[in-house]
C-alpha atoms as one frame of an Amber mdcrd trajectory, in Angstrom:
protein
  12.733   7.253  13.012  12.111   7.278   9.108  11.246   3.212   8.120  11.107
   2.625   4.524   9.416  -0.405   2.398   9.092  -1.103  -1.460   6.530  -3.499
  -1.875   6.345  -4.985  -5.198   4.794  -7.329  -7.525   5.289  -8.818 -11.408
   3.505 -12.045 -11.631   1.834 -13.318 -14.631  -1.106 -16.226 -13.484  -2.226
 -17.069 -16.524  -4.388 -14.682 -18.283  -3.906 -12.309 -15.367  -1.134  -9.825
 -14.847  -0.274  -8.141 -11.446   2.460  -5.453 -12.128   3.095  -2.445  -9.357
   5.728  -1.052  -7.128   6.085   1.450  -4.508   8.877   2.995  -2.261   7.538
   4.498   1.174   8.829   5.894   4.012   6.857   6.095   7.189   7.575   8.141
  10.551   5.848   7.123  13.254   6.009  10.366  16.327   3.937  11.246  19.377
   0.060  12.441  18.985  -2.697  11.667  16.830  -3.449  12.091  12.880  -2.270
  10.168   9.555  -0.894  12.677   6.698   0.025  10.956   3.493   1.863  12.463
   0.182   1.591  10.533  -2.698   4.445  11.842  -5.484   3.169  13.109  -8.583
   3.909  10.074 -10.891   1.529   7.950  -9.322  -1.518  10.291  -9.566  -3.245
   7.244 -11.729  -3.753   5.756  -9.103  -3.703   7.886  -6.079  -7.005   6.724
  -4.713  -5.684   3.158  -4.235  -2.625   3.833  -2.708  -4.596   6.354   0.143
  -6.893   3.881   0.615  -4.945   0.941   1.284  -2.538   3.601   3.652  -5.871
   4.456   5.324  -7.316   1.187   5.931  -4.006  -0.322   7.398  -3.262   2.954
   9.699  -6.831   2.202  10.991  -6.281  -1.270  11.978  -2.941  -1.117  13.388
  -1.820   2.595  14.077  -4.999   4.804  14.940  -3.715   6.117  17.936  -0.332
   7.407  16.168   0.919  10.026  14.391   2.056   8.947  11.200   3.161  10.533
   8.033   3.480   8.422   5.023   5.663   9.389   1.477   5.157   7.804  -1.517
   8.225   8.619  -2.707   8.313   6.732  -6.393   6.361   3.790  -7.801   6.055
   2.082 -10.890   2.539   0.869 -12.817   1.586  -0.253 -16.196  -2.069   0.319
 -17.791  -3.216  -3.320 -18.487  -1.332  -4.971 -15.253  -2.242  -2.361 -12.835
  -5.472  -1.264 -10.934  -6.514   0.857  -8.061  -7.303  -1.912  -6.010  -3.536
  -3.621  -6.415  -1.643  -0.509  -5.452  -4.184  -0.252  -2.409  -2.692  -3.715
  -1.628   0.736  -2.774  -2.141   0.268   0.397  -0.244  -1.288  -1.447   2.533
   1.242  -3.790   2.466   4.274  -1.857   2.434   2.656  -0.177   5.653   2.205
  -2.988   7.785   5.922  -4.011   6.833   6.957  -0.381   8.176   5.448  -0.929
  11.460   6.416  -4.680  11.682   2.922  -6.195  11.519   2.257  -9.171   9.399
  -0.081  -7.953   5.993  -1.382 -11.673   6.024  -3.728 -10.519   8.848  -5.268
  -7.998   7.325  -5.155  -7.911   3.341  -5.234 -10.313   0.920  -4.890 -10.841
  -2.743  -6.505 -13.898  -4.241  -4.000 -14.604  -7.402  -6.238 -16.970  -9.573
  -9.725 -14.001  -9.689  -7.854 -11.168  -9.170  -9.602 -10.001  -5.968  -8.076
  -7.841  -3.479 -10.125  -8.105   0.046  -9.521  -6.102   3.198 -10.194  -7.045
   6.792 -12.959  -5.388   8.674
């Protein structure tokens, strides 16, 4: 069964600006592995959005087989960084599976930093 998520921020916090957006689909099937495609737009900032895929599969879905698409996103230069579409990424993952992001990833509005569970 193919679940999809578009996680998404615009927010403006001051002199800070947190612009991204994603659209994912996620199929969860029998064995081991994580595959991920990433579509070609989004090559900016392809290492984010793997890593934030890879670090949520690890806490929640390690013993799955699950195949992520990055099917379209959206980014701009000054309001967009690796580490925010790792957040979105990570985000939009956990909402596939139905596990709260809260737990696990966290963006801290007012410095900007992005911090990952152990």
């Amino acid at each position: 069964m193919t679940r999809t998520a578009s996680p998404s921020i615009a927010e403006q916090d001051g002199p800070r600006g947190y612009f991204g957006a994603l659209t994912m689909e996620v199929d969860v099937t029998e064995g081991a592995g994580l595959a991920v495609t990433v579509c070609a737009s989004l090559a900016e900032w392809r290492a984010g959005i793997e890593f934030g895929i890879a670090h949520a599969f690890e806490k929640t879905a390690a013993r799955k087989c699950v195949e992520v698409r990055v099917t379209e996103g959206r980014g701009f230069a000054v309001d967009t960084s690796q580490a925010l579409m790792a957040w979105l990424a990570a985000r939009g993952f956990y909402e596939c599976l139905g596990v709260d992001p809260e737990a696990f990833v966290h963006l801290d509005r007012v410095t900007g930093q992005v911090s990952f569970r152990k």
